[in-house]
C-alpha atoms as one frame of an Amber mdcrd trajectory, in Angstrom:
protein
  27.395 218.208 -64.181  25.478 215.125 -63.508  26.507 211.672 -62.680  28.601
 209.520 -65.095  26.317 206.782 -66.465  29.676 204.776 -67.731  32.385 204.395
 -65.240  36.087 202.896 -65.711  35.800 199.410 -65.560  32.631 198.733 -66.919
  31.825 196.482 -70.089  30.863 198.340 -73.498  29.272 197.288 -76.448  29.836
 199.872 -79.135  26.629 200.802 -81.219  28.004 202.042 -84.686  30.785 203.057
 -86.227  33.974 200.579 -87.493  33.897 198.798 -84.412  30.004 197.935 -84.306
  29.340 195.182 -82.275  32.589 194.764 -80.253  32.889 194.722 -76.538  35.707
 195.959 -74.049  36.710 197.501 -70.759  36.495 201.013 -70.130  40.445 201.988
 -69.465  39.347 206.169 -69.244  36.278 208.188 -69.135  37.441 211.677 -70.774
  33.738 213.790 -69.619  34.641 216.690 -70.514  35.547 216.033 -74.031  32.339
 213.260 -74.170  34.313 210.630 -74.969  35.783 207.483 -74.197  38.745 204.643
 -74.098  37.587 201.375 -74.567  40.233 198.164 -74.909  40.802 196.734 -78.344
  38.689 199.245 -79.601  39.005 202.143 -82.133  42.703 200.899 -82.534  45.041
 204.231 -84.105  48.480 202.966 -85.524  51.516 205.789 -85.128  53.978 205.454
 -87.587  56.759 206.294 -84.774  60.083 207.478 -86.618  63.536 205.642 -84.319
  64.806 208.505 -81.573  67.273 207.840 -78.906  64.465 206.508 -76.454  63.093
 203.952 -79.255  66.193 203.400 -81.796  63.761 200.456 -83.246  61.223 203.182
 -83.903  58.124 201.360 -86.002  54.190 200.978 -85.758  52.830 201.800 -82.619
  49.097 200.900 -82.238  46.793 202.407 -78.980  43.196 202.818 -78.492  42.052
 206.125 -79.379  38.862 208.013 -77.430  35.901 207.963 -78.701  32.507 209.220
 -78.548  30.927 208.116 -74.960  27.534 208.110 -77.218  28.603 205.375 -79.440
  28.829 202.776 -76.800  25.891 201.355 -74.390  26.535 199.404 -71.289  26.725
 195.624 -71.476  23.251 194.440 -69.320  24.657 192.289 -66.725  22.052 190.204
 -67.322  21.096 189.730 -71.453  24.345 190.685 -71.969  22.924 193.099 -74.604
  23.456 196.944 -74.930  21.487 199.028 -72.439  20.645 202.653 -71.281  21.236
 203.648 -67.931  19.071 204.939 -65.121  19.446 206.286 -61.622  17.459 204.873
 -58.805  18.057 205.470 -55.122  17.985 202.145 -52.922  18.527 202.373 -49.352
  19.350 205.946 -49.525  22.321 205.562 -52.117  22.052 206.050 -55.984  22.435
 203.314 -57.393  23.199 202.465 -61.762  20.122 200.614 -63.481  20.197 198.579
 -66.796  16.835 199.942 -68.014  16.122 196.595 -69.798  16.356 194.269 -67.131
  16.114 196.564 -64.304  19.607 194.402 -62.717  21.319 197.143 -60.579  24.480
 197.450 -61.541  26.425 198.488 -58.730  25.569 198.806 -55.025
């Protein structure tokens, strides 16, 4: 399997879908399943019926995963969505925003 290009913690744009054009925090990385949780984003409400644990019982809203191809990385520099490349600096591998060439980590 080869290297994740999107990490937990980084900063997403997403590219399409409902959410096009809003940004957030990678909380999981789910690789095997190719997809992702991003905060604020791609928001599922659970109509949650009362139980002993939660006698209130009511909405319950939490980001759903979703597909690690929607989203680019946010380009620490433009602060635009960019594509990811691997280049090896001082003998680690280091993350590259292809558009600015801004390493971004390491």
């Amino acid at each position: 399997m080869s290297a994740a290009k999107i990490k937990k913690g980084d900063n997403v744009i997403v590219r399409s879908g409902k959410d096009k054009g809003r940004t957030g925090q990678v909380l999981s990385v789910l690789p095997k399943e190719g997809k992702i949780v991003v905060a604020g984003v791609n928001v599922a409400a659970r109509h949650r019926k009362p139980t002993q644990v939660n006698p209130q019982g009511g909405i319950e809203r939490r980001e759903a995963p979703m597909a690690i191809s929607k989203v680019g990385l946010v380009d620490p520099k433009t602060g635009a969505a960019t594509r990811i490349r691997f280049e090896e600096k001082d003998g680690k591998k280091v993350r590259v925003a292809v558009k600015s060439g801004e390493a971004i980590d390491g």
